[in-house]
VOGU-3710 file (C-alpha; in Angstrom, 3 decimals, decimal comma):
1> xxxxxxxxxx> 90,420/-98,795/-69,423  91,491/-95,194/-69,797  90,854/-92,701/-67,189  87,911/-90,694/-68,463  88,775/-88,317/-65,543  91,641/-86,944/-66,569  92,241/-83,486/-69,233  93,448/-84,186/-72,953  97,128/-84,390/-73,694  98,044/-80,911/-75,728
11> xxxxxxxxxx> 98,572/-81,591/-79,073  100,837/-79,818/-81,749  100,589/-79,513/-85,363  103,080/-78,509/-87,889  102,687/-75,680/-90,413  102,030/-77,100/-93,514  102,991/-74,227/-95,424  106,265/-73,741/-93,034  109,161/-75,054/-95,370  111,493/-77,674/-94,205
21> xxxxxxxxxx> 115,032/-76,366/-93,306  117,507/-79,020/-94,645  120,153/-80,076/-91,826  123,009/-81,022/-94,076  125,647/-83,823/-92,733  128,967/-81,781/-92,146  131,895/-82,578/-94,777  129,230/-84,433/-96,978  129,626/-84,147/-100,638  126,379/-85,140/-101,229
31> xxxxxxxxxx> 124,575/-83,272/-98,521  126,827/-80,170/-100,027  125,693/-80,357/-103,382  122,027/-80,956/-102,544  122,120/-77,655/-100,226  123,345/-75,704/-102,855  120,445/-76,936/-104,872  118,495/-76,051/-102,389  119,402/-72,913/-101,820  119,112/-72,098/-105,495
41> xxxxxxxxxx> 115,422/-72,870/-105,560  114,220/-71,811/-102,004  115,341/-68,119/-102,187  111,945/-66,626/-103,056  113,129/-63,620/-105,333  114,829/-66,049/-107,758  113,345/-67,203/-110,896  113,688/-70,667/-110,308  112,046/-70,389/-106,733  109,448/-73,686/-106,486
51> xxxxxxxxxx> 108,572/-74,695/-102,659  107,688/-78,155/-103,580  110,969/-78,489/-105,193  112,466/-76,662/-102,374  110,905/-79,528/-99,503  111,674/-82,550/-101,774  115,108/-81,323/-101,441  115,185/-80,587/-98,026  113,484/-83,717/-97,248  116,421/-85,408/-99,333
61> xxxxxxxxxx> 119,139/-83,782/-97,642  117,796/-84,867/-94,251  117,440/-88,444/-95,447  120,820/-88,463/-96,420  121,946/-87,071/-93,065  119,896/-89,938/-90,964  122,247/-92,694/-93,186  125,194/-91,059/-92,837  124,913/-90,428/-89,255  124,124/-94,298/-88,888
71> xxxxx> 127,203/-95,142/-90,666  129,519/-92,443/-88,624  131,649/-94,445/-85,917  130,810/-93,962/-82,290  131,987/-91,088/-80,491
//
């Protein structure tokens, strides 16, 4: 049974609007050509600036990242 006693944990919430900054996996062809996407639609002064295009990317690129840091020998 859970102490009733005791204060609430503090609790953090992300910024939805915040965008997601893409963490590319170094020497990655893949990761290199989706962060140059990326960069082409998340400047905000160019035409083909769209932030949901812009997180699906980033969201990509950081996918891509996890697997290839799974597959990356043990250091």
């Amino acid at each position: 049974m859970p102490n009733r006693n005791q204060l609430p944990h503090e609790v953090h919430l992300t910024d939805p609007l915040k965008s997601i900054t893409p963490r590319p996996y170094p020497k990655c062809d893949v990761c290199s050509a989706l962060l140059k996407e990326w960069l082409a639609v998340s400047e905000p002064a160019s035409t083909s600036f769209d932030r949901a295009e812009c997180s699906r990317i980033a969201a990509e690129i950081n996918e891509h990242r996890r697997k290839d840091e799974r597959r990356a020998p043990a250091m």
